[in-house]
C-alpha positions in Angstrom: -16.6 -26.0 -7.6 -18.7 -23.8 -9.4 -20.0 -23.5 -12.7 -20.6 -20.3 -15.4 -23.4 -20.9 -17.9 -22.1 -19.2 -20.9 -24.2 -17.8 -23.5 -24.6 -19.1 -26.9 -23.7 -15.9 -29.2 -21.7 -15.2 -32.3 -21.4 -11.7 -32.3 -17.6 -12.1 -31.3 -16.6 -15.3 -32.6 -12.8 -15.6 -30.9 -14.5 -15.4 -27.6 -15.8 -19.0 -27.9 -19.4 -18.6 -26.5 -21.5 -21.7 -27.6 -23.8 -21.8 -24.5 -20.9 -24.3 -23.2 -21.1 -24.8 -18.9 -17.6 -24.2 -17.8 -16.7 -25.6 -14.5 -14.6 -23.5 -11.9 -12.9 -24.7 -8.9 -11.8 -22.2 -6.0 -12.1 -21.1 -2.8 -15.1 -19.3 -1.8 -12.6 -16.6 -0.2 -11.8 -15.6 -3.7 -13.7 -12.6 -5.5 -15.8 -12.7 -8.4 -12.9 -11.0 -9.9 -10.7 -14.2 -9.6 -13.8 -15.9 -11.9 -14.1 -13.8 -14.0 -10.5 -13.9 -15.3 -11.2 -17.8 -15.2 -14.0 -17.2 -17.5 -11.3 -15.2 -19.6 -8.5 -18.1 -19.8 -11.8 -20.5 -20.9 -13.7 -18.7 -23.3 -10.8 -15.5 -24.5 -13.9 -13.0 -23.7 -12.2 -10.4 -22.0 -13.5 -9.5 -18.0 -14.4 -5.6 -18.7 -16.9 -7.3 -20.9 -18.3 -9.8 -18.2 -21.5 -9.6 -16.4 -22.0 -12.7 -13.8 -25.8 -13.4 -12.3 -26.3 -15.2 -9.6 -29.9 -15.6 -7.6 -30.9 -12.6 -9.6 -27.9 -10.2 -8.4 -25.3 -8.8 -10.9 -22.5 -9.8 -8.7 -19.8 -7.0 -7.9 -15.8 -8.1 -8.7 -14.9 -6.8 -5.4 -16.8 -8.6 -3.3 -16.1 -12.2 -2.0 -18.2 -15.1 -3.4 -18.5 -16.0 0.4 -20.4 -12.8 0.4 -22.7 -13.8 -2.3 -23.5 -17.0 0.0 -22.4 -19.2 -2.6 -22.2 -22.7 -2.4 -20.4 -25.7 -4.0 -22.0 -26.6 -7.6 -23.8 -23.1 -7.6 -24.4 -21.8 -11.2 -23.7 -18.4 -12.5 -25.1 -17.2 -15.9 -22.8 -14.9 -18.1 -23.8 -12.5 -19.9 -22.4 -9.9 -22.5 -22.2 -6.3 -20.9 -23.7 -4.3 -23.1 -22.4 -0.2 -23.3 -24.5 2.7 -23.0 -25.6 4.9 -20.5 -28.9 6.6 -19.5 -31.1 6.9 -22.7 -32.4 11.2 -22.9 
């Protein structure tokens, strides 16, 4: 079990973000992919839009959560991607 701090925002109000902790169980075989799209079925906030921190790393949706050397009752924060690219 894991669990995704979400953040409290109203900028989009159908994607449900009220700073609620939503609790996650899976195997740690599964990519951060696989949460996000649990994140999605919670909260309706769609995964392109996702950003998970854990430990102070953005973590990648291809890679494992094994990888990430994450354990039972670990705690990711989300957090809205923002767009925009390199400022001139």
């Amino acid at each position: 079990m894991i669990k995704v701090l979400a953040p409290a925002t109203q900028e989009k109000p159908e994607w449900r973000l009220n700073g609620q902790m939503i609790a996650i169980v899976l195997p740690l075989t599964d990519s951060v992919a696989v949460v996000k799209s649990r994140v999605h079925d919670e909260t309706g906030m769609p995964p392109g839009k996702q950003k998970l921190l854990f430990d102070g790393l953005f973590l990648k949706d291809s890679n494992s959560l094994a990888f990430y050397n994450v354990t039972p009752g670990s705690v990711f924060q989300l957090q809205v991607k923002e767009r925009g690219g390199r400022k001139k």
